[in-house]
N, C-alpha and C positions, 0 to 999 in steps of 0.2 A: 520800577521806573515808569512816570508816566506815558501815556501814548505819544505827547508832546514830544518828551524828553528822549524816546526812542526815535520818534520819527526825524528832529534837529541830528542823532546819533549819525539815520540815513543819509540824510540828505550830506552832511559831513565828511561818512564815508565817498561817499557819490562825488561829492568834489574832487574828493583825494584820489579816489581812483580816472579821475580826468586828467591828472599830472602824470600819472603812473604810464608809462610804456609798457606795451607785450614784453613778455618774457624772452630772456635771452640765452644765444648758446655762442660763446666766443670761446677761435682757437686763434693765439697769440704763437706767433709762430717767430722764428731768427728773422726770417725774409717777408715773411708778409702774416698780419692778420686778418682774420675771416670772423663777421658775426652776423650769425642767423636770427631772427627775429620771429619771433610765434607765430605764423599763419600770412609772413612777407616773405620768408626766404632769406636768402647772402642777399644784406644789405650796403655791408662794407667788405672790400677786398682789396686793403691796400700793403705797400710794400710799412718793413716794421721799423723805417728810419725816420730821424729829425734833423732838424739845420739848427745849430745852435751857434749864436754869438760868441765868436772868442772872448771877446773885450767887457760883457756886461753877463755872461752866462744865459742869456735866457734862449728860450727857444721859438725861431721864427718859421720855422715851417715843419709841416710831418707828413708820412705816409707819402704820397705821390706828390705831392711838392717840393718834399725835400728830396726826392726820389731822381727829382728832376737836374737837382743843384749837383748830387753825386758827380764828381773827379772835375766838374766844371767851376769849384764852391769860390766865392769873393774871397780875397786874404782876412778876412778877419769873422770866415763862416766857416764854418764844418761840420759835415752829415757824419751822424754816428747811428749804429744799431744799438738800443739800448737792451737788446735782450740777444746775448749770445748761447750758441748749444740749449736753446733751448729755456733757457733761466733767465732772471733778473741781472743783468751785471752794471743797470746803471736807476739804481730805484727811484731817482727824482725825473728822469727823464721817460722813466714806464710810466710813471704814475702820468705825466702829461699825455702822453700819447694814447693813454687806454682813454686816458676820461677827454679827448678830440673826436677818438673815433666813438664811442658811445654816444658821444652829442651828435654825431653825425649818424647813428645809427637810430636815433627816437624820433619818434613824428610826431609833427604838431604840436601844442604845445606842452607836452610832456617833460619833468625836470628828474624824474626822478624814475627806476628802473628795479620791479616787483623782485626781479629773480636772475639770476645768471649761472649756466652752467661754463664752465673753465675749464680746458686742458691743460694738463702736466703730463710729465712723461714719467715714466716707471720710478725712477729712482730717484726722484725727485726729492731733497731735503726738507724739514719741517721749515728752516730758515728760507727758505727759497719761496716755499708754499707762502710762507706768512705773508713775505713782499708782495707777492700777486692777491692775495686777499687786502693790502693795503692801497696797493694801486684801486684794485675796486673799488674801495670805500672810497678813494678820491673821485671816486668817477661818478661816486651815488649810486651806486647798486646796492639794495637794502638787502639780500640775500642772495650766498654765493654757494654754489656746490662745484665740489673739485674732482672732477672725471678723470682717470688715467686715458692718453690718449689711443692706447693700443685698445681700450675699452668702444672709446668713439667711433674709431676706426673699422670696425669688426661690425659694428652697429650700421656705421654709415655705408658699407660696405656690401650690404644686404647678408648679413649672417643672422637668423631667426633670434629672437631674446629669449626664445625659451626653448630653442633645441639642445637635445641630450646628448648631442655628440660635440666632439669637439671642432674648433677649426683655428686655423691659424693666419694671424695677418700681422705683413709687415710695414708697416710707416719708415716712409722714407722722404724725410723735411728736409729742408736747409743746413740745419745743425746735427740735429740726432735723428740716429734708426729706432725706433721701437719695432719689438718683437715680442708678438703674444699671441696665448692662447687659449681660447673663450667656450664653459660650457653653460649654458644655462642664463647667457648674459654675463654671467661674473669670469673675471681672470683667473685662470687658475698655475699660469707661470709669465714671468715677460721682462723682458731686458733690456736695456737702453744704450745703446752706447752713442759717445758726441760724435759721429762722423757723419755726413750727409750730403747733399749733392754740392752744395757749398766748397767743399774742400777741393770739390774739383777747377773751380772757378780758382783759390788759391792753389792749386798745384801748375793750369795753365798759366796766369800771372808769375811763381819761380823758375819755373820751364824756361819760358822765354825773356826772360831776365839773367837767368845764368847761363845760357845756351844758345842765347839768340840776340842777346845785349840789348833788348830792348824793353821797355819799363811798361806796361798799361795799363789802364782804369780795370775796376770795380766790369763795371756795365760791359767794356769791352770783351773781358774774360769768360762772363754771362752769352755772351752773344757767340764765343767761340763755340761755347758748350753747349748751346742748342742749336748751331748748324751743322756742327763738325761731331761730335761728343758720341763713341756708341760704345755699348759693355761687347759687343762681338765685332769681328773684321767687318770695317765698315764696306762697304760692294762697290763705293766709289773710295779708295785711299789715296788716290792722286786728287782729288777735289779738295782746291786750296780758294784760301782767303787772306787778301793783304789786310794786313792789321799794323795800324798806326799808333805809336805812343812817343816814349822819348828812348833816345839813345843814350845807353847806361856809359859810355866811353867820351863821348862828347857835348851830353845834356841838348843837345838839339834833335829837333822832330826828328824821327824816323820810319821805316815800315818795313816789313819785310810780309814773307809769303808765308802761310804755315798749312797743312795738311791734313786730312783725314785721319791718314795713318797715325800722322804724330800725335794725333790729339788724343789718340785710340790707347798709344801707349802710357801718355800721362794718366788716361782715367781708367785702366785696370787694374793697378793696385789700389785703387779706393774702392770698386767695387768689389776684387777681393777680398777685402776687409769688413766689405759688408755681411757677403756670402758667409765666411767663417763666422761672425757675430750670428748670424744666423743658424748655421748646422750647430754653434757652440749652445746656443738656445735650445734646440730641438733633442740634443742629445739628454737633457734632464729631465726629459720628461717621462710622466709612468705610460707603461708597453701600451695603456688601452686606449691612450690619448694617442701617443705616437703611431696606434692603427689608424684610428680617425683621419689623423691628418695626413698619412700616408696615400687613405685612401681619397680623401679632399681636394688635398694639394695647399698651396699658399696663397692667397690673396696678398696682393701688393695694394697699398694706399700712398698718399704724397706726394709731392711733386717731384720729387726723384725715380716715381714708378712710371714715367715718361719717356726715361731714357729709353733712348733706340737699343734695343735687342737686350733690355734687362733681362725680361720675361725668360729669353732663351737662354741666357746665359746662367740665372737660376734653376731654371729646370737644369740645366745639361751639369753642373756642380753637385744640387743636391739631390737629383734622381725623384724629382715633384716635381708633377704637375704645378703649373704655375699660371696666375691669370692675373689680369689687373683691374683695379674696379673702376666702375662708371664714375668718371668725373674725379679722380685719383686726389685730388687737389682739396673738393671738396668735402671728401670721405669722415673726415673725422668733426668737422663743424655741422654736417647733415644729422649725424649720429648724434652728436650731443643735444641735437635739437629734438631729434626722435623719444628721445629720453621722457621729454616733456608727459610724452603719452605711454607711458609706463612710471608713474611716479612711487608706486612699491619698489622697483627695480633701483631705480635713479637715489634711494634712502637708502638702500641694502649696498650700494656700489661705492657711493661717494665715500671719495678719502675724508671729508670732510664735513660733522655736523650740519645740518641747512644752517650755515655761519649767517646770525642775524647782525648785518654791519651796522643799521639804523634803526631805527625810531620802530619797532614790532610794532604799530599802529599800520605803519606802511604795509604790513606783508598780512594783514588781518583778512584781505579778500583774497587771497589766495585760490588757485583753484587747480 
């Protein structure tokens, strides 16, 4: 090739990489997602709902818009989560909301996005995976790699990527707990199940519908669970809060008072559930891992590792030490991002080929 003809080559590339956005690390979560951005940090951190048009289907708002509309929605609007437990469960409405929040995650005038890494959760289906690798392509992401999130987690969590011991961390989302455990960077056991702090939000919401005749929002029930909500006897159980919704007997407004204590009791059998998801995790593992992490203890990740007296209430269960990480929330989208800077690692891990969704011209300056 001529000098010309190489130099037209450059200048070409050099354009194309002016459209091109930093590299990305998104974790699509039930309730909110998070996408970190190469050398910006969490650029988006919004909840994981839309508003959609009854009457025409389309979708008029997302993430903290629609966020807003939640239990308040016009008769002919309605906010839906389009990704339940974790998974795809409404793929034309993920595919909008990924590629919203990616246009809101690219600066300047960037159209298209070099690289992306993606959380799944352990047991994640090849059909489920596919979904989220098509929503990407909608979103123009030219390459996707697919992270388990117990992998991110551990990462984001500050556990070394090339330490020879084992450790253990557990994610605790919205929808699902992952549970894993990491030597060398790579998994070497981990388990998922769909429960998460979520459910406690729907256990408050049946509680006081059967029990208390009163009906209430989404957001209400959220709000119960992070004033009231502790995995141990909360220190104040007479600390109550009137909460307003409708009256299940006569459909008019209503309010009653509810309690520390009470709330205490709706949210121990989900955290129970977790607990056993967890010791049931731990028990299969080999004796030299289970020293490791004996001797370790548990890291907790997600926004369910927030909860008032989690920490104490897993140690005091499964006889570990138990700690939670900085920024619990952020754990697993920091980690996918750290990845970036281990790219042996990040090839050796992914569930998934560096999946080329576009044009390989786009991903030729990779780096």
């Amino acid at each position: 090739m001529s000098f010309i003809g190489k130099t037209g080559r450059l200048i070409g590339l050099t354009a194309l990489r002016q459209l091109v956005s930093d590299s990305m690390a998104i974790d699509m979560g039930s309730a909110s997602t998070l996408i970190a951005v190469r050398g910006r940090g969490v650029v988006v951190d919004e909840p994981s709902v839309v508003a959609v048009n009854k009457v025409n289907g389309e979708v008029i708002a997302v993430g903290i818009e629609a966020h807003k509309m939640q239990g308040r929605e016009a008769r002919d609007v309605t906010v839906i989560a389009p990704l339940v437990d974790g998974v795809v469960a409404d793929f034309e409405r993920t595919k909008t909301m990924l590629d919203h929040f990616v246009r809101k995650a690219r600066s300047g005038l960037s159209h298209f996005s070099r690289r992306a890494i993606m959380s799944v959760i352990s047991e994640v289906t090849q059909v489920e995976q596919r979904a989220l690798l098509a929503a990407a392509e909608e979103a123009r992401i030219t390459r996707v790699y697919m992270i388990e999130e117990g992998q991110g987690a551990a990462i984001g969590a500050g556990v070394p990527v090339h330490d020879e011991h084992a450790a253990a961390v557990v994610d605790i989302g919205a929808g699902t707990t992952n549970v894993a455990a990491i030597i060398s960077g790579s998994i070497i056991a981990s388990r998922a199940e769909r429960i998460g702090s979520s459910d406690i939000d729907l256990a408050i919401m049946d509680r006081l519908r059967r029990h208390r005749g009163l009906t209430i929002g989404v957001q209400t029930a959220e709000r119960l669970k992070l004033e009231l909500s502790s995995a141990i006897e909360p220190e104040e159980p007479n600390k109550k809060i009137n909460v307003r919704g409708r009256d299940v007997q006569t459909g008019s407004p209503g309010a009653v008072d509810i309690t520390a204590a009470e709330v205490y009791t709706i949210t121990l059998p989900i955290i129970r559930r977790i607990a056993e998801e967890v010791r049931s995790m731990l028990t299969e593992l080999a004796p030299e891992v289970a020293g490791d992490i004996y001797e370790r203890g548990l890291i907790l990740t997600g926004g369910g590792a927030l909860l008032e007296g989690l920490p104490q209430y897993l140690q005091r269960e499964l006889d570990l030490v138990v700690r939670v990480a900085d920024d619990p929330r952020f754990a697993i989208v920091r980690g996918l991002a750290q990845l970036y800077e281990e790219p042996l690692l990040l090839r050796r891990v992914s569930r998934t080929e560096a999946h080329p969704l576009m044009d390989t011209e786009a991903t030729a300056f990779e780096t």
